[in-house]
N, C-alpha and C positions, 0 to 999 in steps of 0.2 A: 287407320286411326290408332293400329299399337302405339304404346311410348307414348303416346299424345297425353301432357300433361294440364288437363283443364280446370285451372284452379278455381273455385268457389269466391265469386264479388264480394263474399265477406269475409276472405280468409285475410284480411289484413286490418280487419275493423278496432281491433283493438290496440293499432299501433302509435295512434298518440295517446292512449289515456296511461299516462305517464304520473307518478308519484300516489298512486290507488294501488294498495295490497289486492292479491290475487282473492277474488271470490265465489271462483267456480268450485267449491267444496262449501262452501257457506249455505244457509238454505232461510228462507222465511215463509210465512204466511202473511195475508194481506186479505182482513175481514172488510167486506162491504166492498164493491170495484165499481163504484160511482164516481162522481164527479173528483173526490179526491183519491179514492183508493186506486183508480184505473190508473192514474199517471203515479201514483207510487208502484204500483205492478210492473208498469213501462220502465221507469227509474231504474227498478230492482233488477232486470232484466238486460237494461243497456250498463248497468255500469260491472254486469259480470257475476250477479248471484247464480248459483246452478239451480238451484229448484227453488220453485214457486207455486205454494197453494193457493189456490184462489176461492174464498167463501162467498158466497151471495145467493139468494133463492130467487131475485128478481130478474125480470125480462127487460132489454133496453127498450126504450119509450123515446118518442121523439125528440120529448125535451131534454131527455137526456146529452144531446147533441152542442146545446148551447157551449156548454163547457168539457169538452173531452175529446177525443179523437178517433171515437168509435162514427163509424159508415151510416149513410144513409141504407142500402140494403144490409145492413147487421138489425136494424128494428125489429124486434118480435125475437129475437136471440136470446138466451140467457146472457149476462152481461160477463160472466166467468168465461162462458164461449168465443165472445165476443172479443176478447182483452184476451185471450190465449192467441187467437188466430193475427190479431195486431201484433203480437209477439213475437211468435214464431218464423214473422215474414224478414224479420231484425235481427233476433238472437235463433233460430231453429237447434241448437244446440240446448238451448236452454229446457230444464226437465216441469211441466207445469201441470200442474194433477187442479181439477176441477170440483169443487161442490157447491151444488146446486140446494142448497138447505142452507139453514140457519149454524150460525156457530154454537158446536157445543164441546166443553170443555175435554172432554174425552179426546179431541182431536190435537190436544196438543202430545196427549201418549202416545198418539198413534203416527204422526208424526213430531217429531224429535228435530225440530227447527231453530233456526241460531236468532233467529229477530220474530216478533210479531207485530204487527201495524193494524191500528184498528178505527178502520174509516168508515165505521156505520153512524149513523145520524144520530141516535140514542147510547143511554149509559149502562144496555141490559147486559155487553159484552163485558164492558168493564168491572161493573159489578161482580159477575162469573168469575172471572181472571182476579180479583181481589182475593173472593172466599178460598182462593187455594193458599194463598197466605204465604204461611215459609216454604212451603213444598214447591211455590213456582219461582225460577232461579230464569226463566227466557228474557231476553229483552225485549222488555213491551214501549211500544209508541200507540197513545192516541190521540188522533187529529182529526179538526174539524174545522166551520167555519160557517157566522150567519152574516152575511152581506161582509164588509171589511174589515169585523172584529173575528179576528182569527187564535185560536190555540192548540198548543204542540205540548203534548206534559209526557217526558219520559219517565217509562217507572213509578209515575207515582199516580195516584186512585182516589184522590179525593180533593183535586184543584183543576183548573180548565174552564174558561166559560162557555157553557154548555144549556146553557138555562135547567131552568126546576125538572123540568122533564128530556134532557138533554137534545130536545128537538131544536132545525132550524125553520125562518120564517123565510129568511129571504138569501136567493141565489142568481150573483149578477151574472147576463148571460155574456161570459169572455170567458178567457180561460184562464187572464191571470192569478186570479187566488190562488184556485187549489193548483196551480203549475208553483206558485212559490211555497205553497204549506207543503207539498210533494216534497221538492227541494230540499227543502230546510229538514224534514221528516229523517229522509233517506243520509241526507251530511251528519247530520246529531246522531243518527242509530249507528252508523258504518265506518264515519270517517274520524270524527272529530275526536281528539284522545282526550276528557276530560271524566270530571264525573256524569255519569248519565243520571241522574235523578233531579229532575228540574220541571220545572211548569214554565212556559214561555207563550204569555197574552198579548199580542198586539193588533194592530190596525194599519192594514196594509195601505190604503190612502195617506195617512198619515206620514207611514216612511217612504213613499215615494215623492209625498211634500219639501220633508227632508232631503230628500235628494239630490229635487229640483233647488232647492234656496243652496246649496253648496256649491253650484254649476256655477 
């Protein structure tokens, strides 16, 4: 077996993603890895981020399953654990550091990250990331969605429909939402060369109505 050169099924994975700057020195965090935050963690990961922290305190639950691509035996997992080892199987280069706790701001000292994305259900993150005010210069994304009125507000801390208590009521079970809020999250944060400071509300039935009447 000397000289035997056995190359790695993924050593060529990245050879059509063609017109995408290099982002394995880049690095983000990714608050909440539920239903939207897991496929933005996936995102971040396949399109070549190098490190990825991932925050969430909660355990996967069955239902979690409707919309994501976490395993029937991952159940009873923390969901960080969970969306690391989905990761890993894909990107295993990739550097993903876990916490199992709630987000608190100190974590952005402590790590010194290029994006943060914030897919918790509530405005408590938000809030936090406000009060630092001019001292915080990261690019922030928060995303969410209650059935198919969805919003994506970069940078900015006081627009998004999110209701009074920034809770959701209702979460259809497919995958398409939060696979297009993902999407749209990670293009706006990484790729698209404009201004980043924007609120963007819509309704995903809606534009695929649109679609349809174009065909």
């Amino acid at each position: 077996m000397d000289g035997l050169n056995i190359e790695s099924p993924l050593a060529n994975i990245y050879d059509r993603q063609t017109g995408i700057k290099d982002f394995k020195e880049s690095s983000a965090i990714v608050i909440g890895v539920g239903g939207i935050g897991s496929w933005i963690a996936l995102d971040l990961a396949l399109i070549g981020i190098g490190t990825i922290v991932l925050i969430d305190p909660d355990k996967l639950e069955a239902s979690n399953l409707n919309r994501t691509l976490f395993r029937l035996n991952q159940i009873g997992s923390y969901k960080t654990i969970a969306i690391k080892d989905l990761i890993t199987e894909r990107r295993p280069d990739t550097i993903i550091i876990t916490i199992e706790d709630h987000f608190q701001t100190y974590l952005l000292n402590k790590y010194e990250v290029d994006y943060i994305f914030d897919a918790t259900d509530n405005l408590a993150t938000r809030q936090m990331i406000k009060v630092l005010g001019e001292n915080f210069s990261t690019s922030y994304c928060k995303v969410g969605y209650d059935g198919f009125q969805a919003s994506l507000s970069l940078n900015e801390f006081d627009s998004g429909r999110w209701g009074d208590d920034g809770s959701y009521t209702v979460v259809p079970s497919f995958f398409g939402t939060p696979q297009i809020l993902s999407a749209m999250a990670v293009i706006e944060m990484l790729i698209v060369d404009e201004d980043k400071s924007k609120t963007v509300n819509f309704n995903v039935k809606k534009i695929l109505n649109k679609i349809n009447q174009q065909e």
